[in-house]
C-alpha positions in Angstrom: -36.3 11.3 16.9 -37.3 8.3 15.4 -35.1 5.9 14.0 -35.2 2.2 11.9 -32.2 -0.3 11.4 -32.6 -2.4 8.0 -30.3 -4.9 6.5 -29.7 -3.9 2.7 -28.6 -5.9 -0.2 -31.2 -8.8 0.8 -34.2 -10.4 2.0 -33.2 -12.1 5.1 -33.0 -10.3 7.9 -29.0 -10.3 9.8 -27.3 -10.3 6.0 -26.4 -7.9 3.9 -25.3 -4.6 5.3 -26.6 -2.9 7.9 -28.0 0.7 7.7 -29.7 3.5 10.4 -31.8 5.5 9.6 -32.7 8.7 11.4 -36.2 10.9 10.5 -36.9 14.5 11.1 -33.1 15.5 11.9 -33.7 19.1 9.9 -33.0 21.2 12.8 -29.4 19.4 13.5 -26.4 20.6 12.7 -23.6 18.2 10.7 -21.7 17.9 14.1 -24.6 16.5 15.7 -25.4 14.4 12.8 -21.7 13.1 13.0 -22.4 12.5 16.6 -25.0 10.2 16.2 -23.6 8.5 13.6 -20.7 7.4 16.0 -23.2 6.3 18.4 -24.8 3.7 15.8 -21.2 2.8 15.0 -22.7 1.6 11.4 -21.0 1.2 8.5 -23.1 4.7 7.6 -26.4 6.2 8.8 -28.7 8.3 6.6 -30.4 11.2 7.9 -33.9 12.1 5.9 -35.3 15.7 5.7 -37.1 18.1 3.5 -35.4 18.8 0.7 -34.0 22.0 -0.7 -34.8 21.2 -4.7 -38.0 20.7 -6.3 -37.3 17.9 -8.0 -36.4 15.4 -4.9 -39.3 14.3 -2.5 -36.5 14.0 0.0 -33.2 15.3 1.4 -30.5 12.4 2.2 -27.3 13.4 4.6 -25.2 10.4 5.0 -22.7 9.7 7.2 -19.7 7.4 8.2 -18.7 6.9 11.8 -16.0 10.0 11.1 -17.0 12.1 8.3 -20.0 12.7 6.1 -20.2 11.1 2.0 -21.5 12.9 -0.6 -23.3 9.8 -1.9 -23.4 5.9 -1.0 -25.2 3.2 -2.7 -27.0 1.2 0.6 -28.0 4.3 2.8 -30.2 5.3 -0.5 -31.5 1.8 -1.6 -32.7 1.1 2.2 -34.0 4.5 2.8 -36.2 4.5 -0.4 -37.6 0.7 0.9 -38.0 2.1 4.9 -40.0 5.2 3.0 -42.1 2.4 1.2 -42.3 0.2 4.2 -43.4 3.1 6.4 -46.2 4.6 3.5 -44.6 7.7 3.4 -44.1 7.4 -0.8 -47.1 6.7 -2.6 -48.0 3.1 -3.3 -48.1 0.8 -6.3 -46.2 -1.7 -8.3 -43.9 0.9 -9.3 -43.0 4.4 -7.6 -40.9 6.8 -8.8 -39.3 9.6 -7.0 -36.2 11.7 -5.9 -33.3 11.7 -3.3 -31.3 14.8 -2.9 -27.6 14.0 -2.0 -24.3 15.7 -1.4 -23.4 14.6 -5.4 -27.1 15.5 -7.2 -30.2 14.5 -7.5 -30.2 10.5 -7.1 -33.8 9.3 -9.6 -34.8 6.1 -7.0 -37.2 3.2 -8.4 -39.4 1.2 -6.1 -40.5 -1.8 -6.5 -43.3 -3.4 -4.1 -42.4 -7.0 -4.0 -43.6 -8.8 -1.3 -42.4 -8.6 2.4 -39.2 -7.1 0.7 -39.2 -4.2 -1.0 -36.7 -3.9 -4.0 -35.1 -0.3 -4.8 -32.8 0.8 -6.6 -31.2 3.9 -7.8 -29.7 5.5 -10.6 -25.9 7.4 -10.2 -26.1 10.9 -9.7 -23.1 10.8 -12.3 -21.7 9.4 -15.3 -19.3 7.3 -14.8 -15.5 8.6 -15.3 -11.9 6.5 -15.7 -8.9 7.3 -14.0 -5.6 6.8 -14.8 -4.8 3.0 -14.7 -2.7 2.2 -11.4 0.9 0.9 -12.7 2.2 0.0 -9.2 0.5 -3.4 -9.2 3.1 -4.8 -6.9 1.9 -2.7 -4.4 -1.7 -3.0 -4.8 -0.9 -6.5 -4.5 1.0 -6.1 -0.9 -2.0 -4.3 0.3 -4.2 -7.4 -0.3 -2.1 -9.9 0.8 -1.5 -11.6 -2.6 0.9 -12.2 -5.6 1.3 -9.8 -8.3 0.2 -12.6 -10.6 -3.1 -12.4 -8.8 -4.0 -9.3 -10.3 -5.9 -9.1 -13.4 -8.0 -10.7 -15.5 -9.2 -11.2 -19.2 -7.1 -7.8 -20.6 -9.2 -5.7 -17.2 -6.5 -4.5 -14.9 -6.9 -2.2 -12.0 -8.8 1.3 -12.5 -10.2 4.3 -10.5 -13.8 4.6 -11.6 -16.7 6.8 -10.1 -20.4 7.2 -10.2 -20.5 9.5 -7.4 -18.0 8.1 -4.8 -14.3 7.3 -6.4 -13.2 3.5 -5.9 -9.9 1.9 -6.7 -11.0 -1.3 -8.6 -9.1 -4.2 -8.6 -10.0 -7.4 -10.9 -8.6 -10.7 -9.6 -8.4 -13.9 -12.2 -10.3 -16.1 -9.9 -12.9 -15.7 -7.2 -11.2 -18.1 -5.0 -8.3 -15.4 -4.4 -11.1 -13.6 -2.6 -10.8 -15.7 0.8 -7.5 -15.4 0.4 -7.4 -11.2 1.6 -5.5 -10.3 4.1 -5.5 -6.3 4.2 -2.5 -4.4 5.4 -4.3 -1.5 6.0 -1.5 1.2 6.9 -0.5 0.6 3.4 -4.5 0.5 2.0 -4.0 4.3 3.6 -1.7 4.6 1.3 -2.6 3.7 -2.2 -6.1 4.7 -1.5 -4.4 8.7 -1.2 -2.2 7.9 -3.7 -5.2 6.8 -6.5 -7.3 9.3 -4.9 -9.9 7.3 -4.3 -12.3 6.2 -1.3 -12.6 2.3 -1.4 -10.6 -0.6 -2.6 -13.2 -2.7 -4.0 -11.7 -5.9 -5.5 -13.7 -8.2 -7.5 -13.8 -11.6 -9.9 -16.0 -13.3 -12.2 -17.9 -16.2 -10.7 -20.1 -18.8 -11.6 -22.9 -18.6 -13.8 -22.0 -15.6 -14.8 -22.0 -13.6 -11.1 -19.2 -11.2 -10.0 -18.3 -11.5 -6.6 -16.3 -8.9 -4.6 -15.1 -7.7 -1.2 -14.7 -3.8 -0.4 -11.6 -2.7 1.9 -11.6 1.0 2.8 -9.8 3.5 5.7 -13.6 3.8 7.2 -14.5 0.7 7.9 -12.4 -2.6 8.2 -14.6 -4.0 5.1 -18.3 -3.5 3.9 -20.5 -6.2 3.4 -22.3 -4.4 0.8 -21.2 -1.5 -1.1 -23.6 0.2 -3.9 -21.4 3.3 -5.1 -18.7 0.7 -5.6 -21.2 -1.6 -7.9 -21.9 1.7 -10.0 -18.6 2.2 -10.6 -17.7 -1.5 -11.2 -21.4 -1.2 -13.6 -19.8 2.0 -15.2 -16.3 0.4 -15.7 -17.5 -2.4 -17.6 -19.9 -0.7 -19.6 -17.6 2.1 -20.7 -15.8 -1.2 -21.9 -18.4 -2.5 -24.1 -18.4 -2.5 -27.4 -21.8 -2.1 -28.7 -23.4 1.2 -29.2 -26.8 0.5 -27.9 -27.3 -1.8 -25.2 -28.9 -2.5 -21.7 -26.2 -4.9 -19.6 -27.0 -6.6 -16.3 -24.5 -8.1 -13.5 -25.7 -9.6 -10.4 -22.7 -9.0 -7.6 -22.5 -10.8 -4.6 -20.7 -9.4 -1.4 -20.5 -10.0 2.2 -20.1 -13.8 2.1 -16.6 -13.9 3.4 -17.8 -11.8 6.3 -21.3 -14.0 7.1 -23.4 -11.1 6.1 -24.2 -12.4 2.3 -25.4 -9.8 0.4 -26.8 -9.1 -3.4 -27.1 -6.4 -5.8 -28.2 -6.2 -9.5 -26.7 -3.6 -11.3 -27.3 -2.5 -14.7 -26.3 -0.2 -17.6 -27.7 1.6 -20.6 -25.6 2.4 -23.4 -27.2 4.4 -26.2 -25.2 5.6 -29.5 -22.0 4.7 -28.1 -21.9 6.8 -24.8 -23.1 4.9 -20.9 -26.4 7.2 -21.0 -27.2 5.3 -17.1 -26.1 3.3 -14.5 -28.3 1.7 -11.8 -27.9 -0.3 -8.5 -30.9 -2.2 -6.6 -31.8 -4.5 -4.3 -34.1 -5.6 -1.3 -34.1 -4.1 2.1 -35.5 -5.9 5.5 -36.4 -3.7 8.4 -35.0 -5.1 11.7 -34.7 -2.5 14.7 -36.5 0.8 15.3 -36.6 3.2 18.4 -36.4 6.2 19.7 -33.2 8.7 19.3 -33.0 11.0 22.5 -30.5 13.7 20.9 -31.2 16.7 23.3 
């Protein structure tokens, strides 16, 4: 089988996060998907085949080194920008077209934008609020940080999903980012406690950025985690006030790790409800092979 390595979440090639993908795996079975996905060691490798649903032009299994995700944010953005890079989705300025994934159908926009294609994708799920954490001391312990350190302009810590649920934590400056030190028996812990999949903690930047880092039980940290944006993207809109508006955030990731990466995420709000939320960004293709899976 054939397979490409891309970096996602940029334009350079060796930043943002790294992704396998693995074409014409229909015949396989999940435990030989999980297989393979051990053998790339990645943070998650997506699997592309024919989908079961009209309405998607492709069928997306994604999985973890040790167990499969319903959805993720970077397997779909560089799947949908190897698709364009290989020809395999019709060309043009803008293409249009669906992913089928563990949590619905995922609607995927391409752009065609030089050497790097941009793509991004809108949640297969409204976003929904958990209960706000109250144990802030321990959320703090678990990063390594004061108690003081958590919080920031009335936002305080929140489970929020789009499709994947994520613990996020604001922080009042985005110099308490460098500062992390996970504990992660104890990120164990509160993640199964909150229910939730990833710790993603994040602070306003300059010029109006957010930057973030992502801690989770699968991987020591992400450099670049879409489903997390969405949810951040969902959080902040269900915050808003106004009752029709299209809001923007450019979030930058990785840097602490020296695999910068960005994504633009945005939200439409439409008489008073979050009627979308979105996640995009470039792709750059930078390994590809053969898979010998017999």
């Amino acid at each position: 089988m054939r397979y490409h390595v891309l970096d996602v979440f940029t334009d350079q090639a060796f930043g943002g996060n790294p992704l396998a993908v693995v074409l014409g795996a229909d015949e396989l079975n999940g435990a030989r998907l999980q297989r393979i996905a051990r053998e790339f060691n990645l943070s998650e490798t997506v699997f592309l085949m024919t989908p079961t649903r009209t309405d998607a032009a492709f069928r997306v299994r994604i999985f973890t080194p040790s167990e499969e995700l319903p959805f993720a944010g970077h397997p779909v953005v560089g799947a949908a920008c190897l698709l364009t890079h290989l020809g395999l989705v019709p060309s043009g300025n803008e293409v249009r077209f669906g992913f089928e994934t563990g949590a619905g159908l995922v609607p995927v926009l391409i752009r065609n934008q030089g050497d790097a294609p941009y793509a991004e994708l809108t949640a297969p799920q409204a976003p929904a609020l958990g209960a706000s954490p109250t144990d802030i001391e321990a959320i703090a312990g678990v990063l390594g940080l004061d108690a003081d350190a958590i919080g920031h302009q009335g936002e305080a810590p929140v489970v929020a999903s789009c499709g994947l649920p994520a613990l996020l934590v604001p922080l009042r400056s985005p110099e308490l980012l460098a500062g992390i030190c996970d504990d992660r028996p104890g990120l164990r812990a509160l993640l199964e406690s909150h229910a939730a999949r990833v710790l993603y903690v994040y602070a306003r930047g300059y010029e109006g950025e957010l930057r973030a880092r992502m801690f989770s039980t699968l991987v020591s940290e992400d450099p670049a985690t879409g489903s997390a944006v969405a949810a951040l993207a969902g959080r902040l809109a269900l915050a808003s006030e106004s009752s029709n508006e299209n809001l923007a955030w450019t979030v930058v990731q990785g840097a602490e790790m020296g695999r910068p990466s960005t994504l633009y995420a945005f939200a439409d709000r439409v008489d008073g409800r979050v009627a979308a939320v979105r996640v995009g960004g470039h792709a750059v293709p930078v390994m590809e092979g053969y898979l010998h899976a017999s």
